[in-house]
C-alpha angles and dihedrals in degrees: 000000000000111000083237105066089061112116125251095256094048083061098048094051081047094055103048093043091055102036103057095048089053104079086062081086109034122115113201129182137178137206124227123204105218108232101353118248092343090060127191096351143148102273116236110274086253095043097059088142083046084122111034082048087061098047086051092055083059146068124222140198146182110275096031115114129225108214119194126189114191140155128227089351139090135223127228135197105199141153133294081256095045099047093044087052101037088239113160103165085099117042122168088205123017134173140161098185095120091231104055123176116192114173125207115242105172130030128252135062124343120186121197124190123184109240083216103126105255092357100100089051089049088062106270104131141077160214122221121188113195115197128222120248117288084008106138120215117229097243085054100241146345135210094306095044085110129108104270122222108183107121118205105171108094089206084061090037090056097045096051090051092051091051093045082048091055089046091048092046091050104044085046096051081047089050092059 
């Protein structure tokens, strides 16, 4: 039988069998922009948290992405000792590209310096804590608490285009 003689009801018990089932496989990720439109700065002599104020305002997960855009300027990933004593002779990530993009690929805390001379004891530097999977954050939430809905499996992808296909096929026979 054509997916499109079944019957209306027969789609719509299709429908809410197979769409709620489908966000156990889906894989979601955001991308943060590090310090808005003013980018990866020096922070204003009185805003030295400026930064890990704004980590804190977000939640963040494995798989999001942190991008940075600078100029004249370099990004670092260390250690918890480096970054509390602006240290950048050891970085576990480094880059200087102005548009620098670090994912996160494991949960806890992550803790980013800049390897410009005296920025990083001027403030600009900062602690992000990414959270594990179903792990819930104290204040309850931040700008990406939301449900995700990014899918990256192309199985799932491929699915959910066939099932939008047979929608589409079958408004459009009810139309005529």
């Amino acid at each position: 039988m054509p997916p499109c003689s079944m019957s209306s009801t027969a789609v719509i018990l299709f429908l809410l069998t197979i769409f709620p089932s489908l966000h156990h496989f889906s894989v979601s990720s955001f991308e943060f922009q590090v310090g808005g439109t003013q980018g990866w700065v020096v922070p204003p002599a009185n805003d030295s948290k400026i930064y890990n104020d704004w980590a804190s305002e977000n939640r963040f997960q494995v798989g999001d992405t942190l991008c940075f855009k600078y100029r004249k300027d370099s990004v670092m990933q260390v250690n918890e000792t480096d970054y509390k004593r602006c240290n950048s002779s050891h970085p576990n990530f480094f880059s200087n590209t102005g548009n620098t993009v670090f994912e996160f690929d494991y949960s806890g805390p992550f803790y980013f310096i800049s390897g410009a001379s005296g920025h990083c004891e001027k403030g600009q530097r900062m602690i992000v804590k990414v959270i594990s999977p179903g792990e819930e954050t104290p204040s309850g939430g931040g700008k990406s608490s939301s449900f995700r809905v990014v899918v990256s499996s192309p199985a799932v992808s491929a699915t959910l285009v066939f099932v939008q296909l047979i929608i589409l096929s079958c408004c459009a026979s009810y139309a005529m």
